[in-house]
N, C-alpha and C positions, 0 to 999 in steps of 0.2 A: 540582337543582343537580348538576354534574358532580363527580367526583372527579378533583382534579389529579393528572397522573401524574407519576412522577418524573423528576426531570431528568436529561437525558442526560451522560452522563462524554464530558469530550474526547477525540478519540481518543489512541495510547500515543505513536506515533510517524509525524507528516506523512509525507506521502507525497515524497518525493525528486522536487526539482524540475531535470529535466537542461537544461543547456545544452548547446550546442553542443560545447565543451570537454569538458565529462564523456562525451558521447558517443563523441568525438573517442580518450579518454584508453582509454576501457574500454566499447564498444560491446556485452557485454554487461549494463550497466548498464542499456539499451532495455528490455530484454528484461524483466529482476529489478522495474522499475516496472511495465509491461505485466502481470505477475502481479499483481502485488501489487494492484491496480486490478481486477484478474479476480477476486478472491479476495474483494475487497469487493462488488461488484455481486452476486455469487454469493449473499453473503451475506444482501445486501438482499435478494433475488430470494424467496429462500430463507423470511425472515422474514416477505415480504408472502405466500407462497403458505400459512405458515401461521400467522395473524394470532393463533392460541391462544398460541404462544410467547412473543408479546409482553405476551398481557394475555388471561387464561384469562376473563372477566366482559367482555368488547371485547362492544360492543352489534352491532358486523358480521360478527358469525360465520358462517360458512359450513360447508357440510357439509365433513364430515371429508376431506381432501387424500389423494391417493397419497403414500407414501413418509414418512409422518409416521415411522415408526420408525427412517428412515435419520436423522435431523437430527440428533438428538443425534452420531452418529459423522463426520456433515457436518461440522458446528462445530468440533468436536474436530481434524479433521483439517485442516480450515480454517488454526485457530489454531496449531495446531503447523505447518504449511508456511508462514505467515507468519512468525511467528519466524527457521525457517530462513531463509527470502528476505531477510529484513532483518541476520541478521547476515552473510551470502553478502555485501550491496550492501555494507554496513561493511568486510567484507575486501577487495571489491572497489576501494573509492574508497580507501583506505587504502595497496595496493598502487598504484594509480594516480598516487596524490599523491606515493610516495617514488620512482617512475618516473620521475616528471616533475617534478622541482624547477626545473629550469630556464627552463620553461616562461613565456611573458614576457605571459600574460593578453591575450592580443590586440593591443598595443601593436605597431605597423609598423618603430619603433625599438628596438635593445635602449639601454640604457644606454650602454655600450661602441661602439657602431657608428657609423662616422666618417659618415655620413650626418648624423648631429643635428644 
């Protein structure tokens, strides 16, 4: 019989879904996801090349990886450049949203416009 491993935590914070508008509003907004996306896969990448991290008793152990001593400062620097990136996309979209209050969400009419 196997031992159940523990369950995984949600992650802190989804990953920011842009539309076309958010692009539109702050175009380096692209960009602060595109990290942010690099920084996870890095991570998985990372976890699966050393399988000890996850589970020191993992019955598919492999011989010992290059760069096992980097990982702990990996992670570290991982998670503090995420941090930055997400509060960076917070100021971003925040400066964006007081930019553009007028802004009439895709609608072809505004309220006002003698077209209606």
């Amino acid at each position: 019989m196997t031992t159940p491993r523990p369950a995984r935590r949600a992650p802190e914070d989804p990953h920011a879904i842009l539309s076309p508008f958010d692009v539109m509003d702050a175009p380096e907004l692209a960009a602060l996801v595109l990290l942010e996306h690099a920084i996870e896969v890095a991570w998985v990448a990372v976890l699966a090349q050393h399988v000890e991290l996850l589970d020191s008793e993992a019955p598919f152990m492999r011989a010992p990886q290059p760069g096992a001593d980097l990982t702990t400062p990996f992670f570290d620097s991982a998670h503090a450049l995420t941090l930055v990136l997400r509060r960076y996309r917070a100021a971003v979209t925040q400066a964006a949203a007081s930019r553009d209050v007028s802004r009439n969400d895709g609608f072809a009419f505004g309220p006002n416009d003698d077209n209606v």
